[in-house]
Structures are given as structure tokens and as C-alpha cells.
PDB file of N, CA, C and O in Angstrom:
ATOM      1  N   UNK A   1      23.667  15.513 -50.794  1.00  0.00           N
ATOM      2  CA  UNK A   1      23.888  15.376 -49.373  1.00  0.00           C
ATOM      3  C   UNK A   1      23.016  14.230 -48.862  1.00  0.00           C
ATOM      4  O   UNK A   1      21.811  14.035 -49.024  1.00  0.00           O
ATOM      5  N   UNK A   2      24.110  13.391 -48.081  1.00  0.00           N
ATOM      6  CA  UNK A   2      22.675  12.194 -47.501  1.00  0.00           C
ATOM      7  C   UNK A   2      21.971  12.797 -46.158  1.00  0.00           C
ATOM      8  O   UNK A   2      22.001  13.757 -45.388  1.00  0.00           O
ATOM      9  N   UNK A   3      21.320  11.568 -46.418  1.00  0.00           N
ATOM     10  CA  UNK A   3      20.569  11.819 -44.715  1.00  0.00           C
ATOM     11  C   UNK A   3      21.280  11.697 -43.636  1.00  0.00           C
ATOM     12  O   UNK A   3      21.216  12.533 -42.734  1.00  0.00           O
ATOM     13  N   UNK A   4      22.047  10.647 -43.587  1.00  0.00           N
ATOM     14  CA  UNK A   4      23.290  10.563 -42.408  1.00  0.00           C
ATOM     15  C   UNK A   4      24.088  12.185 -42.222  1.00  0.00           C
ATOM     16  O   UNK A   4      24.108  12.898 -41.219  1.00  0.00           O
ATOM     17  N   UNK A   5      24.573  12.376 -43.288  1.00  0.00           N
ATOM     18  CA  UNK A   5      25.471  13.957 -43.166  1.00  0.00           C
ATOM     19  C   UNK A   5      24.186  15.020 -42.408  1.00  0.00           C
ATOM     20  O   UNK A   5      24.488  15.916 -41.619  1.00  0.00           O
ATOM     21  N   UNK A   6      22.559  14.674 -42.876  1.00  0.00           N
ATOM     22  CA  UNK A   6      22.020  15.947 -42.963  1.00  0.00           C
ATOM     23  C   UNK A   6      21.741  16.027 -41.098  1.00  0.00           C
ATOM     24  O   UNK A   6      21.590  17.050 -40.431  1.00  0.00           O
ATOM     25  N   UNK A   7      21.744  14.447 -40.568  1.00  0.00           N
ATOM     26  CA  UNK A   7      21.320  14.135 -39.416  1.00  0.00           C
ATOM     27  C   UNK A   7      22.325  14.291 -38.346  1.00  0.00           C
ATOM     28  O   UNK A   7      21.964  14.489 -37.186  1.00  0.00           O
ATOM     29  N   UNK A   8      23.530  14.214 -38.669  1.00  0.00           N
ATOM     30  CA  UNK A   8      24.886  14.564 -38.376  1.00  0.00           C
ATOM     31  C   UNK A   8      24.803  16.100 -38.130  1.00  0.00           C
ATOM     32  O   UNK A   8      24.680  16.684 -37.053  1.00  0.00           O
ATOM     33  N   UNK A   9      24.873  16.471 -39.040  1.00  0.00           N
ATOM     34  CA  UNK A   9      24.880  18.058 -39.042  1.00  0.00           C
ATOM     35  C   UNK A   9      23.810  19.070 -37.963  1.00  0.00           C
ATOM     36  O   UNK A   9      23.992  20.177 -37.455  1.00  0.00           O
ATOM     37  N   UNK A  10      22.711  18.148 -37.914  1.00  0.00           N
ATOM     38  CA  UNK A  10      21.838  18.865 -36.932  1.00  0.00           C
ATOM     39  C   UNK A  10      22.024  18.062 -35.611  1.00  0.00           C
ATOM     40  O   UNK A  10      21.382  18.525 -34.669  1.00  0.00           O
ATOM     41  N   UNK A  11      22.615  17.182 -35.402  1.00  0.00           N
ATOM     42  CA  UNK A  11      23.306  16.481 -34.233  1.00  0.00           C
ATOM     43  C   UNK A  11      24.171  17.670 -33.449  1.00  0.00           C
ATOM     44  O   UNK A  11      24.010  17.923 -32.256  1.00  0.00           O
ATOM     45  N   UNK A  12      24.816  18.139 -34.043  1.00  0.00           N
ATOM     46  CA  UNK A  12      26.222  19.230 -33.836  1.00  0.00           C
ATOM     47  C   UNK A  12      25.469  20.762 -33.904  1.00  0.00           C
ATOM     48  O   UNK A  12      26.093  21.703 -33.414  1.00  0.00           O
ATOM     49  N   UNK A  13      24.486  20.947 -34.350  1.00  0.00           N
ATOM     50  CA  UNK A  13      24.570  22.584 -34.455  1.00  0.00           C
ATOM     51  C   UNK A  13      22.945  22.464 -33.734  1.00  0.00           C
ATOM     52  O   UNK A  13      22.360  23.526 -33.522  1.00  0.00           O
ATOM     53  N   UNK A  14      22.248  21.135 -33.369  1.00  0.00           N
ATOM     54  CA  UNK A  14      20.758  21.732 -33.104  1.00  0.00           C
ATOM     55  C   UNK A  14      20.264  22.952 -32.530  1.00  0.00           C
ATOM     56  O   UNK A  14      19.167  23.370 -32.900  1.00  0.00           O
ATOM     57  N   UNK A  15      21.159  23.785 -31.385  1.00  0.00           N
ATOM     58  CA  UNK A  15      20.626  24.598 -30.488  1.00  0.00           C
ATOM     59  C   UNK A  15      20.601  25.968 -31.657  1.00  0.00           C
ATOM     60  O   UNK A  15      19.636  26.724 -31.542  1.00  0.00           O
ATOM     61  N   UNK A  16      21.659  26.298 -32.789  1.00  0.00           N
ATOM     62  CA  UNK A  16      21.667  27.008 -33.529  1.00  0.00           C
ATOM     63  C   UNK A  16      20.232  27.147 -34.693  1.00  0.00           C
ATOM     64  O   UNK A  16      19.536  28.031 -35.192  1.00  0.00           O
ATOM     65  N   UNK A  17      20.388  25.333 -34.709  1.00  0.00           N
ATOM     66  CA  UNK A  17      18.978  25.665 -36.124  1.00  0.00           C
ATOM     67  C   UNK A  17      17.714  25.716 -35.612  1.00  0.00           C
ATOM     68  O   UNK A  17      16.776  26.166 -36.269  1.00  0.00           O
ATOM     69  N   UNK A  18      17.552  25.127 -34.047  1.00  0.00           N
ATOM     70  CA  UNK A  18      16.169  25.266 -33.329  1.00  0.00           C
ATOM     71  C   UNK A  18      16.409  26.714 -33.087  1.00  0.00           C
ATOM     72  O   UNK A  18      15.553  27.418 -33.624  1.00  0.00           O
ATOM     73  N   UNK A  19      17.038  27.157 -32.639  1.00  0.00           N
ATOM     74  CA  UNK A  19      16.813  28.918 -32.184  1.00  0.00           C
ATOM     75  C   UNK A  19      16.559  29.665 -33.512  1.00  0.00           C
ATOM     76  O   UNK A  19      15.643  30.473 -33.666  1.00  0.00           O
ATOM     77  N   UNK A  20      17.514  29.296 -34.513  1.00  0.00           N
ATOM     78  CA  UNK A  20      16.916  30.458 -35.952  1.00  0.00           C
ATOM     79  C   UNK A  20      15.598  30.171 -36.253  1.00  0.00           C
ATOM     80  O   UNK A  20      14.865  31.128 -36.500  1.00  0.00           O
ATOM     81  N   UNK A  21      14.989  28.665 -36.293  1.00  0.00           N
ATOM     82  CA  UNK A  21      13.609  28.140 -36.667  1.00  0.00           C
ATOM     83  C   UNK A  21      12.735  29.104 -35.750  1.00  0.00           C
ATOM     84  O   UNK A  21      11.874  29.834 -36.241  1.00  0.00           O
ATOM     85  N   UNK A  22      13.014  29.060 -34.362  1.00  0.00           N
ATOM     86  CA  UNK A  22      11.874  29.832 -33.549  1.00  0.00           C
ATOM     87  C   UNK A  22      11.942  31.180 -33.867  1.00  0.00           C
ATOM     88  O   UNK A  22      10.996  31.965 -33.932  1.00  0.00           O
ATOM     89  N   UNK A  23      13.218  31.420 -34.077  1.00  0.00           N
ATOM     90  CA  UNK A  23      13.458  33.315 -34.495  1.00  0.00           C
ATOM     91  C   UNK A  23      12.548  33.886 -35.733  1.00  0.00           C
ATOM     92  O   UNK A  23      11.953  34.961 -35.799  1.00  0.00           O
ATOM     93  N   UNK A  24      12.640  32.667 -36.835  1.00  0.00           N
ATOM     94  CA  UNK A  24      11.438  32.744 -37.890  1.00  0.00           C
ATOM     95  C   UNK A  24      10.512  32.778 -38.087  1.00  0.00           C
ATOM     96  O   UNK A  24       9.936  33.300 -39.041  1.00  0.00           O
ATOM     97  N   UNK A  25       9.912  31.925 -36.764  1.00  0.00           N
ATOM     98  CA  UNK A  25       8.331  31.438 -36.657  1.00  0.00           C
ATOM     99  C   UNK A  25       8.029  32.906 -35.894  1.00  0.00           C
ATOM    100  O   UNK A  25       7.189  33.647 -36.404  1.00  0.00           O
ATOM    101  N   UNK A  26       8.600  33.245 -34.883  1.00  0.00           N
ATOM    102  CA  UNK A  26       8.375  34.582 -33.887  1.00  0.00           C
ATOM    103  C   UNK A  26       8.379  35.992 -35.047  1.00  0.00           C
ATOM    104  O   UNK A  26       7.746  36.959 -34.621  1.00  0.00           O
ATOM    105  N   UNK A  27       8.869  36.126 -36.100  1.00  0.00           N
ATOM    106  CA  UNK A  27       9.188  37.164 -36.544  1.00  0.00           C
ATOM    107  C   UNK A  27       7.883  37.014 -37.850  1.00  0.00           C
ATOM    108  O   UNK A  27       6.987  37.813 -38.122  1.00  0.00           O
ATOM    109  N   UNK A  28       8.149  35.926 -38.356  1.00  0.00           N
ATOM    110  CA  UNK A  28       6.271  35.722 -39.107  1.00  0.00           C
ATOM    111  C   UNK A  28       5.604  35.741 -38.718  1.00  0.00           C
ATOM    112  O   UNK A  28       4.653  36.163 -39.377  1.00  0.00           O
ATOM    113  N   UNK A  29       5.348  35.370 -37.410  1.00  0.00           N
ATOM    114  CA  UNK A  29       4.048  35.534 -36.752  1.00  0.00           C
ATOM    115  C   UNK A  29       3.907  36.590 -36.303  1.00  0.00           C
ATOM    116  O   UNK A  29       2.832  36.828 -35.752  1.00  0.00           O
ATOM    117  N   UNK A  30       5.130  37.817 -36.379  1.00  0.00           N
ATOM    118  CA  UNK A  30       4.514  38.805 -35.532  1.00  0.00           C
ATOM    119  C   UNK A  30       4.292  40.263 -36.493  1.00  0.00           C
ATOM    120  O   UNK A  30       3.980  41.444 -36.340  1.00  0.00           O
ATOM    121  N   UNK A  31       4.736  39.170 -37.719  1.00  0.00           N
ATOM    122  CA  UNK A  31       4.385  40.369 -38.962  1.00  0.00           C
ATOM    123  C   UNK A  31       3.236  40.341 -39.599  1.00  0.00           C
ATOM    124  O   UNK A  31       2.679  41.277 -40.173  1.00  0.00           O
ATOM    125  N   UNK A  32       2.730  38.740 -39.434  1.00  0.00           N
ATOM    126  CA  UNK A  32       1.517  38.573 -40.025  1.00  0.00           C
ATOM    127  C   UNK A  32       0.212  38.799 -39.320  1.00  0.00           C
ATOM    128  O   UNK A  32      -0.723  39.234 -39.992  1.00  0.00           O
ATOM    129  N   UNK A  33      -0.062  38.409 -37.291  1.00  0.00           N
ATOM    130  CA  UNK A  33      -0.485  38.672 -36.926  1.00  0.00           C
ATOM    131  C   UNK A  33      -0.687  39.840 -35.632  1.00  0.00           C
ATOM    132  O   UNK A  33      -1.648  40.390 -35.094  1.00  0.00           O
ATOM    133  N   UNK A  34       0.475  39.857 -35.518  1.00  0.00           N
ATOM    134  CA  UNK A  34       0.970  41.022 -34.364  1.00  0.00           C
ATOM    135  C   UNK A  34       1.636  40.985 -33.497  1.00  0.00           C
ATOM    136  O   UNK A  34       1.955  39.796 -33.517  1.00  0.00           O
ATOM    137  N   UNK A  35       2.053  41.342 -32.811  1.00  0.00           N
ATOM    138  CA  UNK A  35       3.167  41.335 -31.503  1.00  0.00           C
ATOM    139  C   UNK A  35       2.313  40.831 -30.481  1.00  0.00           C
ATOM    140  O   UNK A  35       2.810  39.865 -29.904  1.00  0.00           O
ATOM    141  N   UNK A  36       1.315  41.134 -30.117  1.00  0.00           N
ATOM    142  CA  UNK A  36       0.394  40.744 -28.891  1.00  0.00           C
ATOM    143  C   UNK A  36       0.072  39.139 -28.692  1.00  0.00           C
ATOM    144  O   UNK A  36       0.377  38.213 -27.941  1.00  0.00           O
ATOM    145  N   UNK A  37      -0.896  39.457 -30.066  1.00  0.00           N
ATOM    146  CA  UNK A  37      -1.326  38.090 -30.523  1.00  0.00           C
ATOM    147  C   UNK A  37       0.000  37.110 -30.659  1.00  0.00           C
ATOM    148  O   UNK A  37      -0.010  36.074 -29.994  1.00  0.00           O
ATOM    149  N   UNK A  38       0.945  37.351 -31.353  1.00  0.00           N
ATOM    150  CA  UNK A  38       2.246  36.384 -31.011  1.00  0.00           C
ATOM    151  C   UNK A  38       2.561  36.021 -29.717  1.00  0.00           C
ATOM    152  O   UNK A  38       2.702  34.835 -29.420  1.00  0.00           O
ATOM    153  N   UNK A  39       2.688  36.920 -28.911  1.00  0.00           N
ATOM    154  CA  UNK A  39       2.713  36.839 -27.422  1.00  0.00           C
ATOM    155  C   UNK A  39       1.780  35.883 -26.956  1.00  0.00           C
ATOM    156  O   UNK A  39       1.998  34.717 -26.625  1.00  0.00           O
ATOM    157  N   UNK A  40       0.801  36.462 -26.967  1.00  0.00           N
ATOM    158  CA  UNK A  40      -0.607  35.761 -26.881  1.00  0.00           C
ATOM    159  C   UNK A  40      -0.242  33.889 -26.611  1.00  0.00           C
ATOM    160  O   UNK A  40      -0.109  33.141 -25.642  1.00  0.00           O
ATOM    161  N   UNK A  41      -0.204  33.793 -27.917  1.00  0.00           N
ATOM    162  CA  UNK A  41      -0.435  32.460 -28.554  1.00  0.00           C
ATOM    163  C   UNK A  41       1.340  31.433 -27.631  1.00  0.00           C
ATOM    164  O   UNK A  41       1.309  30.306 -27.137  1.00  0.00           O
ATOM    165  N   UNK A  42       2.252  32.118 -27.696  1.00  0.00           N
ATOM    166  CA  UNK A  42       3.656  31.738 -27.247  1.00  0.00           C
ATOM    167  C   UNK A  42       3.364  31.426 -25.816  1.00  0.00           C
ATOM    168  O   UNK A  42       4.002  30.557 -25.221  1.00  0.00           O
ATOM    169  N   UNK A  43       2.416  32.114 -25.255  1.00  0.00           N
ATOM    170  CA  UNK A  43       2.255  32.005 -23.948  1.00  0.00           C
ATOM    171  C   UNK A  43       0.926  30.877 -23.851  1.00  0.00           C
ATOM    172  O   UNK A  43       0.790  30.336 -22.753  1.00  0.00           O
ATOM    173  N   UNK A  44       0.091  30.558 -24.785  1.00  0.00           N
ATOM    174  CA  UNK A  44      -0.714  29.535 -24.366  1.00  0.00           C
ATOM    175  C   UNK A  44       0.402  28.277 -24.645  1.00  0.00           C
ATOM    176  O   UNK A  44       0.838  27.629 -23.694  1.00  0.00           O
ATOM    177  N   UNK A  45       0.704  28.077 -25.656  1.00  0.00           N
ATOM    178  CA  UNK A  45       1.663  27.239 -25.971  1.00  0.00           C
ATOM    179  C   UNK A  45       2.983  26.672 -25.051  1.00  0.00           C
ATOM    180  O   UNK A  45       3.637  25.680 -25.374  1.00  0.00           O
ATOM    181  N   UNK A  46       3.198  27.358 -24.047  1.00  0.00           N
ATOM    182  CA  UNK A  46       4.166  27.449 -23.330  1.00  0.00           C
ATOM    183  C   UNK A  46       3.529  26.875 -22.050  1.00  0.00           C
ATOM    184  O   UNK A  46       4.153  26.046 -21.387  1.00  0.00           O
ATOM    185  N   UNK A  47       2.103  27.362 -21.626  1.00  0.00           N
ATOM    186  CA  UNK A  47       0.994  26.542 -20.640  1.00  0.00           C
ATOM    187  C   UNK A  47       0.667  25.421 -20.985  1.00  0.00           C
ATOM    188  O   UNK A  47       0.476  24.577 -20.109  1.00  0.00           O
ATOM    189  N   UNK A  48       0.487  25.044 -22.557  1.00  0.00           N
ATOM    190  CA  UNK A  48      -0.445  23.748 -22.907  1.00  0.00           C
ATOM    191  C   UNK A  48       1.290  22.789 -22.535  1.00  0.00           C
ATOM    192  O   UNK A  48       1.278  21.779 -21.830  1.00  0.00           O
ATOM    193  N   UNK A  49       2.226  23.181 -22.967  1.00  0.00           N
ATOM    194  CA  UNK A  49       3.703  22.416 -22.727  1.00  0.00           C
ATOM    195  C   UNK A  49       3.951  22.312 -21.266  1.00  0.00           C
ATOM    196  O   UNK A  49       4.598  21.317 -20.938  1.00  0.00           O
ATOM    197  N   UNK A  50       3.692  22.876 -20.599  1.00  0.00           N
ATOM    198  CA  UNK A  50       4.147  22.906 -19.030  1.00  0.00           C
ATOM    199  C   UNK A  50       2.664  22.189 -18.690  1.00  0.00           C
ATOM    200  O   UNK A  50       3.173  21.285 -18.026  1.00  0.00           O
ATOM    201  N   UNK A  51       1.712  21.988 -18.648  1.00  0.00           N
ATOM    202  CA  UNK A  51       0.213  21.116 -18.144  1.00  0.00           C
ATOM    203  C   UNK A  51       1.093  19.450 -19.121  1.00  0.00           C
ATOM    204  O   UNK A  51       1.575  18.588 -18.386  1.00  0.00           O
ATOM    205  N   UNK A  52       1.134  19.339 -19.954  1.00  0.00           N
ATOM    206  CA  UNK A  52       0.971  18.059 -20.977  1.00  0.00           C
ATOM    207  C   UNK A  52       2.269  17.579 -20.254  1.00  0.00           C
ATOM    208  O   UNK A  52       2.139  16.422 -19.855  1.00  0.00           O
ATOM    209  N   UNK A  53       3.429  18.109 -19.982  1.00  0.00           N
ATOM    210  CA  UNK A  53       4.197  17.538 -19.121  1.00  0.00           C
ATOM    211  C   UNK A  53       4.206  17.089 -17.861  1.00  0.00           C
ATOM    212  O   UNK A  53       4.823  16.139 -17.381  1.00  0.00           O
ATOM    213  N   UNK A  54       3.570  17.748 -17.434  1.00  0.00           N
ATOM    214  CA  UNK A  54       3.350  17.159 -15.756  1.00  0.00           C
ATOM    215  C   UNK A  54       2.263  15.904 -15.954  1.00  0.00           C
ATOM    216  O   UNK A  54       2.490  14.750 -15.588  1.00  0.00           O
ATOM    217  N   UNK A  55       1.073  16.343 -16.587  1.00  0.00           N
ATOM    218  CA  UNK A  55       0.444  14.702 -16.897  1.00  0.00           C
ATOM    219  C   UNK A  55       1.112  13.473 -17.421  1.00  0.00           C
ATOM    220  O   UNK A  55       0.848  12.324 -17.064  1.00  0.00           O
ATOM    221  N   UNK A  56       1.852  13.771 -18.154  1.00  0.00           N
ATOM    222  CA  UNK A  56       2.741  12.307 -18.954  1.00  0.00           C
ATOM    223  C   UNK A  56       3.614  12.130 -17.695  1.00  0.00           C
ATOM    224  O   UNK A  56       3.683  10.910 -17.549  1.00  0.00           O
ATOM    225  N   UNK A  57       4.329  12.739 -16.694  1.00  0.00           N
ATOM    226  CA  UNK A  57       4.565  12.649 -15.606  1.00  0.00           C
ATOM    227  C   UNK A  57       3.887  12.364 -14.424  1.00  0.00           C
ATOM    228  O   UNK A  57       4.550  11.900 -13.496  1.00  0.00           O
ATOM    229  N   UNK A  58       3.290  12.459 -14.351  1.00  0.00           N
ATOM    230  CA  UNK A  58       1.772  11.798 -13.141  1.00  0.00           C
ATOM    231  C   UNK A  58       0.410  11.851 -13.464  1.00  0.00           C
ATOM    232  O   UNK A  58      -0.316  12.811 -13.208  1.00  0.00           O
ATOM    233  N   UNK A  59       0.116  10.981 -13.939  1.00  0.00           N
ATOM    234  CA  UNK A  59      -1.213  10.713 -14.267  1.00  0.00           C
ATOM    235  C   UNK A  59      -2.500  11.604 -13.626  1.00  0.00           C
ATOM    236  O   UNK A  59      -3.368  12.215 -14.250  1.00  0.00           O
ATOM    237  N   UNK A  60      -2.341  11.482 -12.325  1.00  0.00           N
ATOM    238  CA  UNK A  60      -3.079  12.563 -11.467  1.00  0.00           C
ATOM    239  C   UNK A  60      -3.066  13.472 -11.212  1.00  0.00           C
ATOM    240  O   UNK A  60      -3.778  13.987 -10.349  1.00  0.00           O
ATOM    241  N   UNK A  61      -1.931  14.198 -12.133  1.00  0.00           N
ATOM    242  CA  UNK A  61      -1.983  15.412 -11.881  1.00  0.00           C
ATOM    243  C   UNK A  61      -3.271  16.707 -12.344  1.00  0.00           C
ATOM    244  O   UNK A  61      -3.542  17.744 -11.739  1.00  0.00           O
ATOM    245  N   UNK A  62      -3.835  16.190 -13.542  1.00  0.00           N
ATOM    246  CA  UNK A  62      -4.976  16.673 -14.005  1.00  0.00           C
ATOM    247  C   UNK A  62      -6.077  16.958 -12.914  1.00  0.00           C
ATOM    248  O   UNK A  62      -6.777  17.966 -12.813  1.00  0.00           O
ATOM    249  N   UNK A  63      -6.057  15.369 -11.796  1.00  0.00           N
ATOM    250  CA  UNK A  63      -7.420  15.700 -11.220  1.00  0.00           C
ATOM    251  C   UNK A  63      -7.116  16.564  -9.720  1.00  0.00           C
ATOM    252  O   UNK A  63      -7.848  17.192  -8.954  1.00  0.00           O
ATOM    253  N   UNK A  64      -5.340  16.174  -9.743  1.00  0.00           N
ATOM    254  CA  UNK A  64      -4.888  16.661  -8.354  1.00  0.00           C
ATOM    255  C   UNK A  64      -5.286  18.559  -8.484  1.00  0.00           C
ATOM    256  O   UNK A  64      -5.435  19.082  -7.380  1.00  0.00           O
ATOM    257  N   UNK A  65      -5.391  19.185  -9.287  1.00  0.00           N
ATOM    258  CA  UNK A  65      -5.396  20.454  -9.933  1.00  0.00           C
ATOM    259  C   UNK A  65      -6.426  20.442 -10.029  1.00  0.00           C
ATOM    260  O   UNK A  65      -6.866  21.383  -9.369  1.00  0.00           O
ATOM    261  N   UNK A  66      -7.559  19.654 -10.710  1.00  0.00           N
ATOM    262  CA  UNK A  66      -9.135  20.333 -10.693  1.00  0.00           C
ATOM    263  C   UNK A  66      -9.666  20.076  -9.207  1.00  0.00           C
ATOM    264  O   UNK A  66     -10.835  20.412  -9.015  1.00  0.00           O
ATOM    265  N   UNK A  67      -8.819  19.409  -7.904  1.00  0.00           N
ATOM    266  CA  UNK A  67      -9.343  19.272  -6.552  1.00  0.00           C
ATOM    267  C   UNK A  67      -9.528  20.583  -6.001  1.00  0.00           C
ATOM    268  O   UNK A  67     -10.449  21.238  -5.513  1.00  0.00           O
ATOM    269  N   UNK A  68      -8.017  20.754  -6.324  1.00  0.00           N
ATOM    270  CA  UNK A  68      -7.108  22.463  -6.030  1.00  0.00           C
ATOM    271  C   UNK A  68      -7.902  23.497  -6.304  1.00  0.00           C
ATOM    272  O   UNK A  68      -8.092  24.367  -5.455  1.00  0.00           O
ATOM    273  N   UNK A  69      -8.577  23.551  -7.748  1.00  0.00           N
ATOM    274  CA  UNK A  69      -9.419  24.642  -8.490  1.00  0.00           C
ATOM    275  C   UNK A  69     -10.604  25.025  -7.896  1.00  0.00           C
ATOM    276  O   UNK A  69     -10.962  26.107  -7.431  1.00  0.00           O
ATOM    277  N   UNK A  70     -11.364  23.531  -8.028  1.00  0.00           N
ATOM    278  CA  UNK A  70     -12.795  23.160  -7.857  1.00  0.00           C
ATOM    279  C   UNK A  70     -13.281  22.830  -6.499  1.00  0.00           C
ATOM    280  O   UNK A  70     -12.370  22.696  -5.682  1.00  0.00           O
ATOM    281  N   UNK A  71     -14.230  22.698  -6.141  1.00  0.00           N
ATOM    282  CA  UNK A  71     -14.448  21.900  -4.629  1.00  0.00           C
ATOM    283  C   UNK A  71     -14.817  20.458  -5.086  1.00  0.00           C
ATOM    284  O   UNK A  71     -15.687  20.049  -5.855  1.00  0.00           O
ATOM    285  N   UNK A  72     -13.630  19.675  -4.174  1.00  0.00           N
ATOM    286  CA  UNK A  72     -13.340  18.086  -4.624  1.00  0.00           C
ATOM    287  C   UNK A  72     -14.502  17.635  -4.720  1.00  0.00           C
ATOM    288  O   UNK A  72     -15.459  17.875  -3.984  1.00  0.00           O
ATOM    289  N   UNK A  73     -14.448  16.926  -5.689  1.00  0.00           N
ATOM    290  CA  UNK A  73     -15.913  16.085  -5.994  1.00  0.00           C
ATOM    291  C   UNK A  73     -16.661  16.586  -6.894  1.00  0.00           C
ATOM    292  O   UNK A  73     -17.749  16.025  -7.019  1.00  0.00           O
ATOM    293  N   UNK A  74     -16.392  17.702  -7.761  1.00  0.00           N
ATOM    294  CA  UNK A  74     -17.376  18.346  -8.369  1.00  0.00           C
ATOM    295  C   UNK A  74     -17.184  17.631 -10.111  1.00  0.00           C
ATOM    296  O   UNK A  74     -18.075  17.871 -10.925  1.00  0.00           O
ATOM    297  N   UNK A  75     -15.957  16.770 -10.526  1.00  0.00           N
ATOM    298  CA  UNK A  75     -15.787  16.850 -11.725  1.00  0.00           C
ATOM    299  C   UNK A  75     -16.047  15.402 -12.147  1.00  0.00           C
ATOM    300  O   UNK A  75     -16.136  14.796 -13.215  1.00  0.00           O
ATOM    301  N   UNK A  76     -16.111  15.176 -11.129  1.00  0.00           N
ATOM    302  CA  UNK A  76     -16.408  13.466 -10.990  1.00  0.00           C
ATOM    303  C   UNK A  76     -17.945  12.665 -11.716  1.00  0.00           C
ATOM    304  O   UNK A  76     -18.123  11.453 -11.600  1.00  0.00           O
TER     305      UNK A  76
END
């Protein structure tokens, strides 16, 4: 099988082989370390993805949020 067919093939079915991949990773991880801790970790991962996006999207958003958090001026 070439690479073209193999790249083709996941062109057409990606939403199928990304969902079984996560179904795998979710079901090892929750045999090896637990249901919680899977949870756990899915949910930092899901924060560090939703923060890393809004920065590559506005630069300021990092400090606009530690203004929000902190009392402005403190990180400076």
C-alpha cells in the first residue's frame, strides 16, 4: 500500500479513525490508570487546548486573564 492510498484513505474516513484512536487511548487509559484519573487528565488537556488557542489567537490574551485574575500590575 502506498502512501498516497494510505493518505487518501484517511482523507475520507478521518472522523472514523480519529474517534476509534481516542476510543483506544480513553479505554487504556482508563484500564491502566483509572476512570477518574482519565477524566482527570482529559479535562486538563481539554483546558491546556482551549488557553493555547486563544493565545495563538491574541497574543494578549494571557495577560488580558492574569489582569482579570490578579490585581493589574502584579505580574509585571
Amino acid at each position: 500500500m502506498s502512501w498516497e492510498m494510505l493518505i487518501n484513505f484517511y482523507k475520507r474516513h478521518y472522523g472514523e479513525i480519529n474517534g476509534a484512536a481516542f476510543g483506544l487511548i480513553f479505554a487504556l487509559s482508563t484500564l491502566f490508570i483509572g476512570f477518574f484519573q482519565t477524566v482527570f487528565i482529559a479535562l486538563c488537556v481539554l483546558i491546556g487546548y482551549y488557553i493555547g488557542k486563544k493565545i495563538s489567537n491574541d497574543k494578549d490574551y494571557l495577560r488580558n486573564l492574569l489582569d482579570r485574575i490578579l490585581p493589574p500590575g502584579t505580574y509585571r
